[in-house]
C-alpha positions in Angstrom: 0.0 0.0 0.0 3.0 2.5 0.8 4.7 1.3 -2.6 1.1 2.4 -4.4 1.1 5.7 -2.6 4.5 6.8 -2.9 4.3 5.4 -6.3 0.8 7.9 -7.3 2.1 10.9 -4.8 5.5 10.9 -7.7 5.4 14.0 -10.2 6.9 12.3 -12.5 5.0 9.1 -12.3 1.7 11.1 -12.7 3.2 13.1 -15.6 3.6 9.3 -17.0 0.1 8.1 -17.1 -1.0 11.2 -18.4 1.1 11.2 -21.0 -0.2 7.0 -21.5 -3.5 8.5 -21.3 -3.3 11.1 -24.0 -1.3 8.4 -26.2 -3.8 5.7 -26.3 -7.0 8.8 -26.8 -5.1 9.8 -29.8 -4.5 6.1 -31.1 -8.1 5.2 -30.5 -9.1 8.7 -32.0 -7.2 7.9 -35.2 -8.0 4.3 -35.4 -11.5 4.1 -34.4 -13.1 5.1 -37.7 -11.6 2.3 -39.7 -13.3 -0.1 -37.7 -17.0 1.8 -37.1 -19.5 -0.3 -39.3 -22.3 1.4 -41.8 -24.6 2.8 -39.0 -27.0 3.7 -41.9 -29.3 0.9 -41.1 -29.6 1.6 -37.2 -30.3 5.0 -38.4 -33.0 4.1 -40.8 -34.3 1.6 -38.3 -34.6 3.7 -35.6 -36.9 6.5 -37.6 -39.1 3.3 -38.6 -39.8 2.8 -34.8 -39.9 6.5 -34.7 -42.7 6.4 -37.5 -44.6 3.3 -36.0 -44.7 5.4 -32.8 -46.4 8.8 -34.4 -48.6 6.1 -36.1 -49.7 4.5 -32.4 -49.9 8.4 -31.4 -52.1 9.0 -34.2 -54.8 6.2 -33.1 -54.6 6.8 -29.7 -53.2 3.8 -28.4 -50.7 5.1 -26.5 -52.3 5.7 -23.5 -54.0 2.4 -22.7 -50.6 0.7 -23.1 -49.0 3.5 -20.6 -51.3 2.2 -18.3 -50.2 -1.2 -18.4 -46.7 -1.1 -18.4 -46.5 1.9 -15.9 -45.6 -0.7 -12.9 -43.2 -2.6 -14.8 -39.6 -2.9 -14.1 -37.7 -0.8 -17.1 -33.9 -1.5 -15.8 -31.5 -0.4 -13.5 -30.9 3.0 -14.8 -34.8 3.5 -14.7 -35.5 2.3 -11.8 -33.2 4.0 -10.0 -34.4 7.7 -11.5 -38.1 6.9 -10.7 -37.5 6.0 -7.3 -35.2 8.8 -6.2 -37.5 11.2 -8.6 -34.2 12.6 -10.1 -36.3 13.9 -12.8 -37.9 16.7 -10.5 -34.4 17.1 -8.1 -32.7 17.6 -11.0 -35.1 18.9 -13.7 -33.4 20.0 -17.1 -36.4 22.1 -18.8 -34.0 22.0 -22.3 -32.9 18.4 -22.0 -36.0 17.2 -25.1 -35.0 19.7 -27.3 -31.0 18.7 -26.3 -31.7 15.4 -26.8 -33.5 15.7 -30.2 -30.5 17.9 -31.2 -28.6 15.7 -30.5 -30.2 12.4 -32.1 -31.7 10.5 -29.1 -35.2 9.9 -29.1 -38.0 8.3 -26.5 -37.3 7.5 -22.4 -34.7 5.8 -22.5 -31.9 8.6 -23.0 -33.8 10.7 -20.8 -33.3 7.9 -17.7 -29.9 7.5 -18.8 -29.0 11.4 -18.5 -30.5 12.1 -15.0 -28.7 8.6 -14.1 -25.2 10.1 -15.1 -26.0 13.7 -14.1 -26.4 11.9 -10.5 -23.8 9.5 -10.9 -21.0 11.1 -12.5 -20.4 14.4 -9.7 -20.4 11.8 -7.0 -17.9 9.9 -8.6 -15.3 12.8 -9.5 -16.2 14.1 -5.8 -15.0 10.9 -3.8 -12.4 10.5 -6.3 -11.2 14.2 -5.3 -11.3 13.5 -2.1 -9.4 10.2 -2.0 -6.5 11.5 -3.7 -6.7 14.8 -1.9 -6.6 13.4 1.9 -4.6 9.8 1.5 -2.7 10.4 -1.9 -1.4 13.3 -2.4 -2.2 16.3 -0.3 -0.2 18.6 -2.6 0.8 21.2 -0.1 -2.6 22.7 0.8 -4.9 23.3 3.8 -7.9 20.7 4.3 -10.2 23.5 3.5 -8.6 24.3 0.4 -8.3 20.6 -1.0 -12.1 19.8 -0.4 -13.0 23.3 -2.3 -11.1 21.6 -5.0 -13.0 18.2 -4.5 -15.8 20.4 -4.7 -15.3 21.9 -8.0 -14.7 18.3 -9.4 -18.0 17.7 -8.2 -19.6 20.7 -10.0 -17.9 19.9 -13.1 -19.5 16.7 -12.8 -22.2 18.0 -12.4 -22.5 19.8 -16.0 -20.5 17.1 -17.7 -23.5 15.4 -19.5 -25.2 18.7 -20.4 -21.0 19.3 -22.4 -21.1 16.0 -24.1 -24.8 16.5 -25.3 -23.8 19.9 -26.7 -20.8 18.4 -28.1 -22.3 15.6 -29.5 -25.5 18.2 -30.8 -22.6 19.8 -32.5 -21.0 17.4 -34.5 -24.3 16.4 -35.3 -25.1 19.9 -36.6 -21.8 20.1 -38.8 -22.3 16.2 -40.3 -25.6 17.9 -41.2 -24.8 21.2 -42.6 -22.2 19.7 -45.2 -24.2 17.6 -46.7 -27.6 19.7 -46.6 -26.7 21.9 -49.3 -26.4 19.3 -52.1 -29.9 17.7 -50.2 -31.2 20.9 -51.0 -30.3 21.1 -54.8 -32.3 16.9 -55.1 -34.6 18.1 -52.9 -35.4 20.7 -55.9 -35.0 18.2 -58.7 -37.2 16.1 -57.5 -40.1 18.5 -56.6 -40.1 20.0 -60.2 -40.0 16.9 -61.6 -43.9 16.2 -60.0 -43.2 14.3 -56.7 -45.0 15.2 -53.7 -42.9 16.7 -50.8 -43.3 13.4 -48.9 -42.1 11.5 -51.8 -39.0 14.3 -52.3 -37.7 13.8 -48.4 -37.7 10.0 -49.1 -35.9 9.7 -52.2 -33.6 12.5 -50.7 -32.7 10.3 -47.6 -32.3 7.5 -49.5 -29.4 8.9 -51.6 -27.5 11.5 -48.7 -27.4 8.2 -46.5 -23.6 7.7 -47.9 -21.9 11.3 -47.0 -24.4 12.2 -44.3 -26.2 9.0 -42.2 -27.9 12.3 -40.2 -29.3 14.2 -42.5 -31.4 11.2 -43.9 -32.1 10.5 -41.0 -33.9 13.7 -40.2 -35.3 13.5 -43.7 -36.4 10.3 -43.2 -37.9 11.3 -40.1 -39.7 14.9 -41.2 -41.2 12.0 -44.0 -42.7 9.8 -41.5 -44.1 13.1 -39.7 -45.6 14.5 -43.0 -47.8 11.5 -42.8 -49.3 11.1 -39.3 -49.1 14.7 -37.8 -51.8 16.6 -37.8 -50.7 19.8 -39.0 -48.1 19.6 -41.8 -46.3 22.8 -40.2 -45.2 20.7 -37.2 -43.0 18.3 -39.1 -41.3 21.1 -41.0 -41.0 22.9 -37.4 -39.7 20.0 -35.7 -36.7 19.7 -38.6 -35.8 23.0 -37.5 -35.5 22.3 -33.7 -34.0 19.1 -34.2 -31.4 20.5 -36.3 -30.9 23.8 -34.9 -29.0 26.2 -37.7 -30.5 28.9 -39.7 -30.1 27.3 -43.0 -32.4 24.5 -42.1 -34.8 27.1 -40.2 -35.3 29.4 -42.9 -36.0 26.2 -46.0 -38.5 25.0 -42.8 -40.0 28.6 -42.6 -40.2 28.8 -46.6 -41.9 25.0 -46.7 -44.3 26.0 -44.1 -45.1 29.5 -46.0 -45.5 27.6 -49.5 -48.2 25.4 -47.7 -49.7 27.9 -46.6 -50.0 30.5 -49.3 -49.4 28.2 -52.2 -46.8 28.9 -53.3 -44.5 27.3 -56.3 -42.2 25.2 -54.0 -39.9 25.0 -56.7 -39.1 28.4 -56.3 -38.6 28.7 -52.7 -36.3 26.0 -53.5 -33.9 26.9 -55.6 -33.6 30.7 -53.1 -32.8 28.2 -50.3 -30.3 26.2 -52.1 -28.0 29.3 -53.6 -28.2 30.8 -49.8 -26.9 27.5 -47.9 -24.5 26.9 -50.8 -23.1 30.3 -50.5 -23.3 30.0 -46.2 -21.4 27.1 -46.5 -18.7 28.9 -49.0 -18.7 31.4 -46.2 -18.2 29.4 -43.5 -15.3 27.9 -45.5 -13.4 31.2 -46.4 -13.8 32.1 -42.5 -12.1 29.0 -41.7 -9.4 29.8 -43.9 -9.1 32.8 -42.9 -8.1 32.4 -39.5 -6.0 29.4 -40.5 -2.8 31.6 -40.3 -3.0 32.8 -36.9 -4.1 29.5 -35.5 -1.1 27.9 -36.8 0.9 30.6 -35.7 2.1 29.2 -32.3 2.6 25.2 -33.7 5.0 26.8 -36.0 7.1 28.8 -33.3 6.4 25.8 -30.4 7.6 22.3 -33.6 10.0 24.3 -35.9 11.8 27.3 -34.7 13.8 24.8 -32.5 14.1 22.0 -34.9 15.4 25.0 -37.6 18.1 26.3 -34.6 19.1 23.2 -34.0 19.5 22.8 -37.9 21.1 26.0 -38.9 23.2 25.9 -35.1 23.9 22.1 -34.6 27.0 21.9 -37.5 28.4 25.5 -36.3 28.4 24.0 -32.5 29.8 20.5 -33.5 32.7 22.6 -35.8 33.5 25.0 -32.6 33.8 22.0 -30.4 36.2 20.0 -32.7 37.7 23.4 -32.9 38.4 23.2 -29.2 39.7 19.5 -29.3 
């Protein structure tokens, strides 16, 4: 046990399995997409149950079945969130409209995210304070070492809300790059006599290769065209799900042509040239502030390998010099 301490309270060996930490992310960071399968089918799969369950909404079945089920045991993770009530102690009035932005759908996520938002600052917290107190107490007062604990715990605390927005995010960017091009079918199609439920579906079917996302919300918006009561919804649900202006103002433009009658075609091809020219923009800003971002890589990798290049043969010639 003193080996193990003395062993974790060393600098140098802590400096160590960070460094073996930040190793194996990077390995798994660059490795793990040559082994991630075609999650198009999950995708697709999961929007059919998402369809089947606006379908069941639709005939008002839903409720008789909540009944039933309501005592039934749902897992751990459930379980444990309806008996503490977590979802009132720790009540997220955003977490739907996170979730959907993110790509999680129905109760199970929803269990799962109060679970962690429970779990997770109690974890970091008693980790704190075991390190802090028997570890390493690294030279600070008792009061000082448990605020620290503390502020684990906190950050713990707001840790799922982070990876929901991060994962939101990427979303949101997988989205945007392909949406564009979705845009320009999307056009094709409607001016060649399909229906606007028939346009989404042939859309999603062919953006599932460079964006398993997008056609999934397309996909989706489909199966909402069909059982919603008001057509508007669907087209304001893409919105909120996806959360970027591009997509809010071709919802706003879809729900406006419904409404007024409008050509669609025409709203179309305005909403096209705009995202293709955001996404040119979005590119030259990018670029733009590629130079100073690679400003301090340059002076931190190869001002010293260029010293050491330009100085190294003029300090090996001064030593044999010497000799």
């Amino acid at each position: 046990m003193d080996r193990m301490v003395d062993f974790l309270s060393d600098m140098q060996n802590i400096v160590m399995m960070l460094a073996a930490i930040a190793v194996f992310a990077t390995v798994v960071t660059l490795v793990g997409p040559l082994f991630a399968g075609n999650k198009f089918a999950g995708r697709l799969k999961s929007v059919s149950n998402r369809r089947e369950q606006l379908r069941k909404q639709n005939r008002a079945a839903l409720e008789k079945n909540q009944a039933n089920i309501r005592g039934e045991s749902k897992g751990f993770v459930t379980d444990v969130v309806s008996k503490l009530n977590l979802q009132k102690l720790l009540e997220d009035e955003g977490l739907h409209k996170k979730l959907m932005q993110a790509g999680l759908r129905g109760q199970g996520p929803i269990m799962t995210f109060y679970f962690f938002r429970m779990v997770v600052p109690l974890l970091l917290l008693g980790a704190g304070l075991a390190y802090l107190f028997l570890v390493n107490d690294m030279g600070k007062t008792p009061m000082v070492r448990f605020a620290m604990a503390f502020g684990l715990g906190v950050a713990g605390y707001y840790a799922p809300g982070i990876y929901l927005s991060n994962v939101a995010a990427k979303r949101r960017e997988s989205i945007m790059r392909a949406f564009p091009d979705a845009l320009d079918l999307l056009l094709i199609c409607v001016e060649s006599g399909m229906s606007i439920e028939a346009a989404f579906q042939k859309v999603a079917a062919e953006v599932g290769s460079s964006s398993i996302e997008l056609a999934e919300e397309m996909s989706l918006t489909t199966a909402e065209l069909s059982y919603l009561g008001e057509r508007r919804q669907a087209y304001e649900n893409l919105a909120i799900r996806t959360n970027h202006p591009g997509v809010r103002a071709v919802a706003t433009s879809l729900i406006q042509a419904e409404r007024y009658g409008t050509p669609l075609g025409t709203s179309l091809r305005v909403m096209a040239k705009e995202n293709r020219d955001m996404r040119m923009a979005q590119a030259e800003k990018k670029a733009a502030a590629l130079p100073a971002k690679l400003t301090v890589p340059m002076i931190v990798f190869f001002l010293p390998v260029l010293f050491v290049v330009i100085l190294g043969p003029a300090i090996i010639r001064f030593q044999d010099m010497g000799n």
